[in-house]
C-alpha positions, 0 to 999 in steps of 0.5 A: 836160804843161803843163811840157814845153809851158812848156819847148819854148816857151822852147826855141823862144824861144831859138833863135829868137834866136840866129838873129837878128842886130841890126847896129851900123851904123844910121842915127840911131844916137847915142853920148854918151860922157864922158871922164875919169880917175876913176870919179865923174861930177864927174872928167869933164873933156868928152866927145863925141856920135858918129854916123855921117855919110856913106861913104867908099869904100877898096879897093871896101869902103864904110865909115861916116864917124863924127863926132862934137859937143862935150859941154860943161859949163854951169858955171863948175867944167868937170868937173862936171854938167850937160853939154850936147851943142855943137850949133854944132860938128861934125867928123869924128872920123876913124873908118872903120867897116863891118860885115858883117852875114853874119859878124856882124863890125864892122871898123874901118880902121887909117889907120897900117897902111893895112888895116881891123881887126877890132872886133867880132865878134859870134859869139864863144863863151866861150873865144873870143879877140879882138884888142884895139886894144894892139898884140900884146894878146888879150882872152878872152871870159869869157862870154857872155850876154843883157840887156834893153834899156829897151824889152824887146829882148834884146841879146848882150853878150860879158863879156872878161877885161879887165874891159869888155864889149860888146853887140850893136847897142850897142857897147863899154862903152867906146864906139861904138870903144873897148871894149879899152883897158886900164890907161891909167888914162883912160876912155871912158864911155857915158853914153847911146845913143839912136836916132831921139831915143829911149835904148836904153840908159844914163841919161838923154841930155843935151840940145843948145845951139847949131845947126849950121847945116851940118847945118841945110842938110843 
């Protein structure tokens, strides 16, 4: 008896979440992503600090402006630890992001072809088929399973024959936009995510030099 009781909590734990869906798109949400070519840390050259700042309104559809800071490294040798975010620049990446969070879909807009593409797409099953951002390139979802984030939570993530993954609430493995690239010997690597000043997932964040005295006034 103690068994089936065990066995219809877990059940009722695990539908209970499959209804649940945590969107991507959230104010304070903070992605500090490495660049580089190889797959140690001192073959990173720079990076950048993404978020999301302000709106702009395409064809009555509202997306989120991303922008992003310079991560910079403090040491003579500038492909090798300790980074710091540039605090005294920002600018617009140029990425135009939305998400319908009835279908579980983020989009992303395509300036070259005037139209939003899909991103993400968050109710995949294994087997499913996803457009990359190669022209002409399907991944396929291997699986699809659950993680732990560092403070408890339970998160979709969505593994892809191409060898990346990406996760609900949290983005690609790698980037906020980048999770289907591939065999272009360059990567984007998610070194942290933060929200409200705390990391939901990653390593530890780096910190920031410099002020901005545009986000000061904002």
């Amino acid at each position: 008896m103690k068994k089936l009781f065990t066995l219809i909590i877990l059940l009722t734990s695990t539908a209970s979440f499959a209804q649940n869906y945590y969107p991507l798109i959230r104010p304070n949400l903070v992605w500090q992503i490495l660049h580089g070519n190889g797959a140690y840390i001192c073959d990173k050259k720079d990076g950048h600090q993404y978020f999301f700042q302000g709106d702009s309104i395409i064809s009555g559809f509202t997306y989120q402006k991303i922008y992003f800071n310079p991560i910079i490294s403090l040491i003579v040798n500038p492909y090798c630890p300790p980074f710091a975010v540039d605090g005294s620049s920002t600018a617009f990446y140029g990425g135009l992001m939305k998400e319908d969070t009835i279908s579980r879909k983020v989009f992303i807009y395509n300036y070259s072809i005037n139209s939003e593409e899909l991103l993400y797409d968050f109710n995949l099953v294994t087997g499913d088929t996803l457009n990359s951002n190669l022209p002409e390139v399907l991944v396929i979802v291997d699986s699809v399973g659950l993680i732990s984030l560092p403070n408890g939570g339970l998160r979709k993530i969505f593994y892809l024959d191409s060898g990346e993954n990406y996760i609900e609430s949290i983005g690609g493995s790698q980037g906020i936009q980048f999770q289907l690239y591939q065999g272009l010997g360059f990567w984007e690597i998610p070194i942290c995510i933060s929200e409200n000043n705390i990391p939901i997932w990653g390593g530890q964040c780096f910190g920031t030099v410099g002020i901005n005295e545009n986000l000061l006034k904002n």
